[in-house]
N, C-alpha and C positions, 0 to 999 in steps of 0.2 A: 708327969708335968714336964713341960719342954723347956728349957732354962731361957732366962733372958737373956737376948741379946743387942749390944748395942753396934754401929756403927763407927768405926774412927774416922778422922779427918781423912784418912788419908787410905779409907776404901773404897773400892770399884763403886759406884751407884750402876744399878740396872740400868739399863738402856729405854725398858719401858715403865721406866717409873720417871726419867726424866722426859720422855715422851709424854705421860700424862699431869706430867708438872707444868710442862708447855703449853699444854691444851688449856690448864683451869687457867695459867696467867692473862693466854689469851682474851678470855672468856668473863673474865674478872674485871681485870687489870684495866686502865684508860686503854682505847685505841688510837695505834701512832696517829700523828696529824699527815693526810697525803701534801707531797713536796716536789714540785717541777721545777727544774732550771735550763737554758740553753743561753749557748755563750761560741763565739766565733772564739777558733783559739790560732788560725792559721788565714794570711791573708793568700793566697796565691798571684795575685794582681793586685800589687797597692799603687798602682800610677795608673791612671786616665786620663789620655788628652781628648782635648776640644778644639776644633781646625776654625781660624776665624777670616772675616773675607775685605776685613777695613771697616765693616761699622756693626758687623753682630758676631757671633758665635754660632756657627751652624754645622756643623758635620763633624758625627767623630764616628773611628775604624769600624766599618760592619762587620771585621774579623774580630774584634774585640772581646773577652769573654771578663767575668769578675765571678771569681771561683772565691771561696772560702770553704775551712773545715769547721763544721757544727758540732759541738758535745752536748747530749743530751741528756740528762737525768729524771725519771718517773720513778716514783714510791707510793704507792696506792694503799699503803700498810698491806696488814693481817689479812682484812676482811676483803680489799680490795681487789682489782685486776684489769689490766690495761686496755681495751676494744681497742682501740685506734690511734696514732699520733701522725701530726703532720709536722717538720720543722721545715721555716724558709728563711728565705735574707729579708733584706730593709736596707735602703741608705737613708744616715737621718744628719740635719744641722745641727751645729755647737746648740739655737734655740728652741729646739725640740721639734721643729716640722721633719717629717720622717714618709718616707715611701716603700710601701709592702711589694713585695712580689710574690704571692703564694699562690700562685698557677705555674712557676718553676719550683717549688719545694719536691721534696722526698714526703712517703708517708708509708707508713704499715699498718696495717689490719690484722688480727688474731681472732681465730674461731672460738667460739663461746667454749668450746671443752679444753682452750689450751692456752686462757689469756694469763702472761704473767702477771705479778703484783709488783715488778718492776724494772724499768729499762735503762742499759747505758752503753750509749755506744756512740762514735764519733760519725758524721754523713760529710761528704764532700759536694757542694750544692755550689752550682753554675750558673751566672744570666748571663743569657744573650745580649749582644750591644742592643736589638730591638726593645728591649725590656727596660733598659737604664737608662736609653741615650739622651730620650729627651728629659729626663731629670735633670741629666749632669748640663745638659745645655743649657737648661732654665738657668743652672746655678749662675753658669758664665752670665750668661747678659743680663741679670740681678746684678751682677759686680760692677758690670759696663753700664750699668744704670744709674749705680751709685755713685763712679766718677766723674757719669757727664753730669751729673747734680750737681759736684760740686766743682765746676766749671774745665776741666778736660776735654778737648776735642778728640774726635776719633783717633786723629794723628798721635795722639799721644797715648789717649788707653791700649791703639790695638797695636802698637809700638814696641812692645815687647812682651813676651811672655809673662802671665800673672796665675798666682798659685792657690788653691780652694782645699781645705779639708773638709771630706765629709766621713762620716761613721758607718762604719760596714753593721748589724745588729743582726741578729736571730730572734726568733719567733716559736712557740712552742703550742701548737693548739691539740688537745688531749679529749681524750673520751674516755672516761673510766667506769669501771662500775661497782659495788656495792654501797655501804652508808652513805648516805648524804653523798652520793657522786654525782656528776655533771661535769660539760665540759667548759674548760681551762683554758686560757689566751692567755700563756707569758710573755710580755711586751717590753717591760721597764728593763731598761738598761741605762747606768747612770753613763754622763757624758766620757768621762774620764775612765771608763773600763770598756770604753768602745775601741776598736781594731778601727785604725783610720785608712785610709786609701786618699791618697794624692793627685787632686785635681788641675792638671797642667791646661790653664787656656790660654792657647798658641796665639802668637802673634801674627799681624798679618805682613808675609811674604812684599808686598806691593804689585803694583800692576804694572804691562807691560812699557817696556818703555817704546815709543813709536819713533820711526823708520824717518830716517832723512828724506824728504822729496827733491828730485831735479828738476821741479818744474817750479814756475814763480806763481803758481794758485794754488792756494792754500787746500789743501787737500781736505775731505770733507772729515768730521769726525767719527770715530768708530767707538762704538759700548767695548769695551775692554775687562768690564769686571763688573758684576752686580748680586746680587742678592735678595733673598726675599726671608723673614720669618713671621712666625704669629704671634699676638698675645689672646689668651681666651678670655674672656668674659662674662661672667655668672649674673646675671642683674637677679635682686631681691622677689621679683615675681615670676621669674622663670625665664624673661626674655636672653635668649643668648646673644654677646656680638663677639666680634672680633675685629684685631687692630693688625694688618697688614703692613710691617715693618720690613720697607725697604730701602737700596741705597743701587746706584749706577756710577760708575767709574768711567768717563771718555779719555781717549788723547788728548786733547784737545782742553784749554782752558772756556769756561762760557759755552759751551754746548747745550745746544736746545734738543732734550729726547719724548719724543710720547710713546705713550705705552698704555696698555689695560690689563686687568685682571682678566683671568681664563680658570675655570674650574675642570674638574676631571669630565664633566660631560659637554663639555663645551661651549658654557654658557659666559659672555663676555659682560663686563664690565663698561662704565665710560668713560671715556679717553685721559687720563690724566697727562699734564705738561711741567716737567721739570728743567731748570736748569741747574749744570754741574757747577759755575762759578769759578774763582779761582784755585779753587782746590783741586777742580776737574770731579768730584765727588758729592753727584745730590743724593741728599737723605730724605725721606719723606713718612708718613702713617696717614694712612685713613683706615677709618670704621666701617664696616658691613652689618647686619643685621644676619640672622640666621636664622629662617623658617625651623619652628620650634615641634616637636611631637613629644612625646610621652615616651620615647627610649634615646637611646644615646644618639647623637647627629657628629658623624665623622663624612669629612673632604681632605680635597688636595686642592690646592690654589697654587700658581705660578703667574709668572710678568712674563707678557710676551710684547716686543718692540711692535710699534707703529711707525717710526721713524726712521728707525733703525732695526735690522734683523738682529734680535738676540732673544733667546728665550731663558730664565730663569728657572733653577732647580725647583720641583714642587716642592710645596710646603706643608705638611699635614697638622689637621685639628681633631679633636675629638670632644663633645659637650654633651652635657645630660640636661635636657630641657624641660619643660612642664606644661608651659603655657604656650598657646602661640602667639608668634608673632608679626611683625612684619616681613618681608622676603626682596630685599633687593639683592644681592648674588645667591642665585637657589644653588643650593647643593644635592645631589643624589645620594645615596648608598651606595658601601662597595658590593653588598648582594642585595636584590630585590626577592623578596619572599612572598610568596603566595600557600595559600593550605586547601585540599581537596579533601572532599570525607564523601567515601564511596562506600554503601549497606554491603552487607556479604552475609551468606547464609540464611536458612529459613525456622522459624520455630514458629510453632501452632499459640496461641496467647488469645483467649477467649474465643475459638474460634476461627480465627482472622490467620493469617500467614503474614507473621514479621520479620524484619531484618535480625539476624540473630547479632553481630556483631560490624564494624565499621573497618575500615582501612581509609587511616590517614595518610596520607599524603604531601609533603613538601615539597613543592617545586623552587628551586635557587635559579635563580641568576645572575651571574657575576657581571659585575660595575667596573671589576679591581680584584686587586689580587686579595684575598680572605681566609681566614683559617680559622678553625674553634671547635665549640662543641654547640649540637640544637637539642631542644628537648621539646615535647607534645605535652602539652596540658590542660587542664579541664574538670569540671565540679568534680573535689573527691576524683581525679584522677593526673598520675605523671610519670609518664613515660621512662625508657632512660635517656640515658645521654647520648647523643652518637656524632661521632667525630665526622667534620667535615672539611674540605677542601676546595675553594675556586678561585679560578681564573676568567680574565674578563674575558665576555663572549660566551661561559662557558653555563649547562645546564647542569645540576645537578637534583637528583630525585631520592629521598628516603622514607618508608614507610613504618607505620607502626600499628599493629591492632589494639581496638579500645574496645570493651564488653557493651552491650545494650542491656540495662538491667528491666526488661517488664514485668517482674513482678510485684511491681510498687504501682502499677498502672489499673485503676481500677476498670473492670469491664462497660463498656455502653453502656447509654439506659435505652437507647434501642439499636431495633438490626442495621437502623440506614445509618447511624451516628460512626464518624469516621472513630476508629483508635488511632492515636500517636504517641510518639515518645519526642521530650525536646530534649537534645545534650548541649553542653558548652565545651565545643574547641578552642585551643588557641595553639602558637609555635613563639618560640624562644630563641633567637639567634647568639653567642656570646665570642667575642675573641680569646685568643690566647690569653690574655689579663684577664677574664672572665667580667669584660665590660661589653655591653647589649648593644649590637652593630646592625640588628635586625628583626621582626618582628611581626606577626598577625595578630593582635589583639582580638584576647576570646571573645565567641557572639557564636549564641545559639545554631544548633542544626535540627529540624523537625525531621522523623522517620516517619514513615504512615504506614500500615496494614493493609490488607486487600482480604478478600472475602474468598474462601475455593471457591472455584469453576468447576463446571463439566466441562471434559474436553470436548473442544470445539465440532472436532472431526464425529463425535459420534452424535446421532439426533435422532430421538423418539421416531417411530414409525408404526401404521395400524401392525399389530398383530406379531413386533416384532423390534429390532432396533437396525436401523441403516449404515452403514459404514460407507459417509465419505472416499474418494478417491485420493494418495496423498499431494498427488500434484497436476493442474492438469496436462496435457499431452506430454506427460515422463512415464509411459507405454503403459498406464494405468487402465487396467479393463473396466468396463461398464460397471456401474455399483451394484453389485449382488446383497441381495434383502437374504439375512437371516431370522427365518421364523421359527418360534416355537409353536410345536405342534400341539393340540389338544390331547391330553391321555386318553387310553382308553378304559372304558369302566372294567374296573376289578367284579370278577364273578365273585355272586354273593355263596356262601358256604350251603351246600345239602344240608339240610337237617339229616341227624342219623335215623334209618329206620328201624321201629320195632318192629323182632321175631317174633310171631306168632306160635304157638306150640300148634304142631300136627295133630289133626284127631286121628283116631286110630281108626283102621278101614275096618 
């Protein structure tokens, strides 16, 4: 018999005994709860200015960048394992309105045999001034709105420099997989553990000063300094408008200027008349209406003088509409999209010679200048994504194939009865922010069948078949008749003959 033995505190345990100690806890035991966190821990750019012009806020550095460093933590427990993560920024107010940018984010993917159960590692993430700028402008003339509320003239608000904080934030969107997985939007971040960046809107410089005359006639007036911005406008049933916030600076005190609105394709406006007054500085808004579609409606509007030569920096908008509307200044797109769907290939389907599959087709035309990504879509079908790029003037063409499924196509109920197949196309245009700048709304395409032929060239003939010429006078000789010949009858077999036995002489 083998003696007993025990264990003291303070012997070796097996290696795979705590191995299988692991395993049953696992397997026993609660599984962890999965837990995401991301947090900016580093600001690289905590000051942005805003350049103002005497009565708004409109231009800040296109060199500008707003970097921050992201820390990111996933635990998908035991059973878990991470597919995918994307982190990005956000600027958000002390009141919680908050702006995403997660078409500039970082993201990773992990193949199904090598997903960890957990990640942590800092990412360094960048926007562009295109990406923020008009954020941080809103922010500014929200400020310059609320001064002149409460009674501040321009003079005064845009008089000196005034100072805005907004919260830099991180975002965490996950895909994980095992128990109860799904993916995860981390979002909430309280005010007071947000990385701030310091919003400088600049004062304005003032306008020029004008030139002594040596002549005793008062010299005519010149535009000196102007401006143009937007407000957008969402109305409750879809109607979009817009509010055209501008102002004009003369030398001159009491100057009379006219002027109209001009969009990117040319389309003018009618005549508006301001005077500058004692100030030498008229401010004015009117309203536009904006022919409405079913995907986003982006322009450019600028003031160009009637009175006087000066043209105003453009202005851009962007609105997601629903209904239509009225259209007193039409706007175009900055690419015009059309879609072609051309049959390719042949396959036999009851008989009949079908299109085996399509090639779609996108034809761009640039409006303006454009960037994104387009994608093809269609019942139960979606293309990928594929990046594009235009400039005005310019064409651009990308193609994709999509399958023809006729196995679901029941055959004729007779021979003259056409077969067809209907599909649904459409194309998808999106910008950099992944907002829809473009569009062919899906609408069926009918495929039809045709029936074999004999080829044409060859045609029955007595006794034989004719062979056509292939062209005429391309040194093709006379058609020669191929006949087949009659056989000749096969000789019928001998019967064999009986020998007779000899008689004997």
């Amino acid at each position: 018999m083998m003696p007993n033995r025990t264990l003291s505190p303070l012997s070796p345990v097996p290696a795979a005994l705590l191995a299988g100690l692991a395993a049953v806890l696992a397997l026993s035991g609660p599984a962890r709860a999965d837990s995401y966190s991301s947090e900016v821990t580093h600001l690289a750019s905590p000051r942005l200015e805003v350049e103002s012009n005497g009565s708004s806020y409109h231009s800040t550095n296109p060199l500008a960048k707003l970097a921050a460093d992201v820390h990111l933590e996933i635990d998908t427990g035991f059973a878990g394992g991470v597919k995918s993560w994307t982190a990005f920024l956000g600027l958000a107010r002390e009141d919680g309105v908050r702006m995403w940018f997660q078409s500039f984010g970082k993201s990773k993917s992990y193949p199904w045999y090598d997903r960890p159960n957990s990640v942590n590692r800092t990412e360094r993430l960048e926007l562009p001034e295109y990406a923020w700028g008009a954020f941080v402008r809103t922010q500014c003339n929200e400020l310059a709105g609320r001064l002149r509320a409460q009674g501040l003239p321009n003079s005064a608000i845009f008089g000196q420099d005034r100072k805005l904080v907004l919260g830099v934030v991180s975002s965490l969107d996950v895909n994980n997989s095992g128990p109860g997985s799904n993916g995860v939007f981390v979002a909430a971040v309280p005010w007071d553990s947000q990385k701030k960046v310091e919003v400088v809107c600049k004062k304005w410089p003032g306008a020029a000063i004008p030139q002594a005359s040596t002549t005793l006639a008062a010299p005519p007036s010149k535009v000196v300094n102007k401006g143009l911005s937007i407000y957008e406008q969402y109305g409750v049933t879809g109607v979009c408008k817009i509010r055209l916030d501008g102002w004009i600076t003369t030398d001159q005190k009491n100057a009379t200027v006219k002027f109209r609105y001009k969009n990117q394709q040319g389309k003018q406006s009618q005549v508006w008349t301001v005077n500058t007054g004692e100030s030498r500085t008229a401010t004015f808004s009117h309203w536009y209406d904006i022919q409405n579609t079913e995907w986003a409606e982006t322009g450019f509007v600028r003031m160009v003088g009637v009175s006087h030569n000066f043209r105003s920096e453009w202005a851009e908008y962007t609105m997601d509409c629903t209904e239509g509307g009225p259209q007193s200044l039409a706007t175009d797109r900055l690419v015009y999209a059309t879609l072609k769907v051309v049959p390719q290939g042949k396959v036999m389907v009851h008989g009949r010679i079908c299109p085996e599959t399509v090639k779609l087709i996108a034809v761009l035309e640039g409006r303006g200048n454009a960037s994104g990504e387009m994608m093809f879509f269609g019942t139960a079908f979606f293309s990928q994504r594929y990046d594009f790029s235009i400039t005005p003037g310019q064409k651009v063409f990308q193609g994709a194939d999509a399958p023809l499924h006729w196995n679901s196509v029941p055959a004729p109920g007779h021979a003259n009865l056409p077969l067809t197949l209907s599909r649904q196309f459409g194309l998808k245009l999106t910008d950099r922010h992944g907002r829809v700048i473009a569009s062919v709304p899906q609408q069926p395409f009918v495929f039809g069948c045709s029936a074999p032929a004999v080829n044409p060239a060859v045609q029955p003939a007595p006794g034989g078949l004719t062979v056509e010429p292939r062209q005429p006078g391309a040194g093709a000789a006379a058609p020669r008749q191929l006949r087949v010949l009659p056989q000749a009858p096969q000789p019928q077999p001998v019967p064999p003959r009986r020998l007779q036995p000899r008689a004997p002489e």
